[in-house]
N, C-alpha and C positions, 0 to 999 in steps of 0.2 A: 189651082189658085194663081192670081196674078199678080205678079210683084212690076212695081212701077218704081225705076232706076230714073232718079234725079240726072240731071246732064252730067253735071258735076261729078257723079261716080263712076260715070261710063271712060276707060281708059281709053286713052287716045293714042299714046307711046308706046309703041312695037319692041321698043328695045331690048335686050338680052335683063334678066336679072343677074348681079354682081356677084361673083362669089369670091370668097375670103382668097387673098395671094399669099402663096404657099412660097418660102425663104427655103433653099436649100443650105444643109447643113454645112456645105462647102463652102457656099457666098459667105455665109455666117461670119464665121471665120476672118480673122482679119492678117492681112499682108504681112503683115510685123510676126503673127504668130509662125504663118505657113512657115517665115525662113528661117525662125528660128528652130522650128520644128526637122526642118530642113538640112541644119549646118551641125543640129544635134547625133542625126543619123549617120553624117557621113563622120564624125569624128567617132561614132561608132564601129563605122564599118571600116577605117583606116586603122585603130587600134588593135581590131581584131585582125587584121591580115598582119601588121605588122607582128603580134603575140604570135602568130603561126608561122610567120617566116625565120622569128628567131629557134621556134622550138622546132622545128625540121631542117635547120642549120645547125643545130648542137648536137640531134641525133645521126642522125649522116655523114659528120666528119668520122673515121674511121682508118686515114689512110697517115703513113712515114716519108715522109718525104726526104731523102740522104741527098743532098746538094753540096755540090763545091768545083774546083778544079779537077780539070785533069791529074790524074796519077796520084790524088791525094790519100787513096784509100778507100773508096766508099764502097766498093763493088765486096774488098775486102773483108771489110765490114758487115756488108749483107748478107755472103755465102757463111760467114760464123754466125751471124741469127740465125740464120733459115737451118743448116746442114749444121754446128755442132765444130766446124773444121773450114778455118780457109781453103781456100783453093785456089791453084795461081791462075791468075789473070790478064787482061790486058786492056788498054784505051780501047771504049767501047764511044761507038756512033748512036747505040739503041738503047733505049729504055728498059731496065730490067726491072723486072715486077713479081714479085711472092710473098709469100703468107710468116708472118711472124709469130709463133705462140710464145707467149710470156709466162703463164703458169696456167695450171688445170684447172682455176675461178675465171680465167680472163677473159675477153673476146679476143680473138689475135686480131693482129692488124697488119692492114696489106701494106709493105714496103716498097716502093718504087723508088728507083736507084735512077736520078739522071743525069744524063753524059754531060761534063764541065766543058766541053770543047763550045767555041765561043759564039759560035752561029747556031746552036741547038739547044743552047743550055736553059734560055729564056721557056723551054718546053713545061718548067716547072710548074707556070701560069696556069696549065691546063688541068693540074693535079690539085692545086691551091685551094679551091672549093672543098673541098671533101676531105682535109690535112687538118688530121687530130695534131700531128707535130710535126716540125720542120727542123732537121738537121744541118749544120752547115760544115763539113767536114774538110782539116786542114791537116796537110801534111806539116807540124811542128818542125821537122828537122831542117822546111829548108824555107820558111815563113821569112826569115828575115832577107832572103836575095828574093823573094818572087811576093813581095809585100803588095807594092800598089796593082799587078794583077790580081793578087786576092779579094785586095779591100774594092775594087772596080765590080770583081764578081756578087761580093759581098753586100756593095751597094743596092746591085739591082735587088736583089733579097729583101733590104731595108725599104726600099721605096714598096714594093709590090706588100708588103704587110701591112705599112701605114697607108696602103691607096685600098683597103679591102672595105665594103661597104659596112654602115653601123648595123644592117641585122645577120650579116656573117660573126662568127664569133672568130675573133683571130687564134690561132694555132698556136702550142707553144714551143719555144724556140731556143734553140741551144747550138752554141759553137764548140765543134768536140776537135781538141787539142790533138790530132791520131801521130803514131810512129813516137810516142813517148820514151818506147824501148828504146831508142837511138838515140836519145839523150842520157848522160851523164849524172847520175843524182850527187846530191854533196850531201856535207854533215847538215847544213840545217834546211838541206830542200829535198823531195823525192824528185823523181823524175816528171812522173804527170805534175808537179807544182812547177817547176821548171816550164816546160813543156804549155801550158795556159798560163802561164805569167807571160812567158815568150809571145804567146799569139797575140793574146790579149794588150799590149804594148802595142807591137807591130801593127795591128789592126787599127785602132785606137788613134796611132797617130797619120797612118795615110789615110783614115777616114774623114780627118779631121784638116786635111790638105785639102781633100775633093769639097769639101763643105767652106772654107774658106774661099777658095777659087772659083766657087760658083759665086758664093756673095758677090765676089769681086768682079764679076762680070767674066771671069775666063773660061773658055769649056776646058771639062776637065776631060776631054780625049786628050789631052796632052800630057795628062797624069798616067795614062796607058790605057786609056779605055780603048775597043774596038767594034762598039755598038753605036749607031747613028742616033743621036739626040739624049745622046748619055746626061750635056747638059743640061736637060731641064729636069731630072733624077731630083726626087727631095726624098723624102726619109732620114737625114739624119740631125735633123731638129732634138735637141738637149735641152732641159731642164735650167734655169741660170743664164743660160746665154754664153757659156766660155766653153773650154774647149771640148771636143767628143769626146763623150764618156761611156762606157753601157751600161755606166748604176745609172745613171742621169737622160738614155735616150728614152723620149716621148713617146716609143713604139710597144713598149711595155717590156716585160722582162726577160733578160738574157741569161742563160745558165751556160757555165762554163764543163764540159768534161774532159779528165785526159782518158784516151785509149790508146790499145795498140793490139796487133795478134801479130800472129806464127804462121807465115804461109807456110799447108801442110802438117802443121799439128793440127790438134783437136783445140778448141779453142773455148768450150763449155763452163759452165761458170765453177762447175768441182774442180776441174782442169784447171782452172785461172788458179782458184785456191788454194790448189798443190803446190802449184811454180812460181807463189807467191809474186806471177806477173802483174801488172798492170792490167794486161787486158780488155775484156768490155764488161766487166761488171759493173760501173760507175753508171753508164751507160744502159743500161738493162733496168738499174736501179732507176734513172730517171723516165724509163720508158714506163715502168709499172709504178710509176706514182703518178703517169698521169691518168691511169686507167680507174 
């Protein structure tokens, strides 16, 4: 059969036929959403590291830190944790490090003793991360002639707690009054009240010189320090604004203990309670309450 095509319906134009344009899901999308989408994520993704940095900074500190001067005691001190019995000693250059058990629920905690001598002592810094607690240990009996060395020592202690990052958890911190037994008790004081009344004065107010003299433009290597750029130390920022206080420092809270041992006795805490000494049970007591 023949079909007869009008001119008119015979195509002329070669051209492609049009097919529908396909918008990808991504164009779709508008600029305003993607950053908001964007700025939502990373506040997610910096929340979460942050939640893990604190929670494997709380589980990890585990260690005692015994810090102070020379010949204050601290060595003393450790060998009655660790061994039961002082044992004589002497100015050590080295780090000593051991195992402390508190009772048969507890985890013990690793004690690291470090040397107060003045070019090695800043070695604390390196333990500071991982410091369930931080000891600061003074010989009471003779705090009042060897004052502004202590509070200098004492300083850098105070700065290095207040400069520790916000997802570290700071350590808790205690000045232990030691050598109580060598003090005198009266009718209306013991010994150890004596003894951290003593410090706690002494400290309190050359603390409170180094922190005036800084305001004041002076370094206070003149107050005794022997560490290079001791002036620009802060940490002892107070509450109110007058004078140094430790119910009032901004570094958080300070607990005060008195101790003492027996080079050569047994120094255990039935032992303490026999000889109705001073001792380290005060001490003991504040370590297992932090546990």
């Amino acid at each position: 059969m023949d079909v007869n095509l009008d001119a008119s319906q015979v195509p002329t134009d070669h051209s492609p036929i049009a097919t529908p344009e396909v918008i990808s899901p991504v164009v779709a999308l508008s600029t305003q959403t993607l950053t908001i989408a964007s700025l939502g994520f990373a506040v997610l993704l910096v929340a979460l590291l942050v939640s893990f940095s604190r929670r494997r900074s709380k589980a990890k500190g585990n260690t005692l830190l015994l810090i102070g001067p020379s010949d204050a005691g601290k060595t003393a001190i450790l060998s009655s944790l660790v061994y039961g019995q002082t044992l004589p000693s002497h100015t050590s250059l080295q780090t000593n490090t051991s195992v402390v058990s508190l009772g048969d629920a507890q985890k013990p905690l690793l004690a690291v003793d470090i040397p107060g001598h003045p070019r090695i002592r800043d070695q604390f810094n390196e333990h500071l991360v991982n410091a369930k607690a931080v000891a600061f240990v003074v010989d009471a009996s003779t705090v009042s002639r060897s004052g502004p060395a202590v509070a200098e020592h004492l300083h850098l202690i105070l700065h290095a707690l207040t400069s520790l990052p916000p997802s570290q958890t700071a350590p808790a911190f205690a000045i232990i009054a030691h050598k109580c037994d060598l003090l005198k008790a009266t009718a209306s004081a013991s010994a150890d009240q004596l003894a951290i009344g003593r410090v706690r004065t002494v400290l309190e107010r050359e603390l409170d010189k180094r922190r005036a003299s800084h305001a004041g433009g002076v370094g206070v290597e003149s107050l005794g320090s022997e560490e290079e750029g001791s002036s620009e130390l802060g940490g002892l920022e107070c509450t109110g604004g007058g004078e140094f206080k430790f119910d009032q420092w901004e570094g958080g809270e300070v607990t005060f203990v008195g101790s003492s041992v027996i080079v050569g006795k047994e120094s255990g805490v039935e032992s303490e309670k026999a000889s109705s000494s001073i001792g380290l049970s005060s001490f003991r007591e504040w370590l297992e309450e932090l546990r």
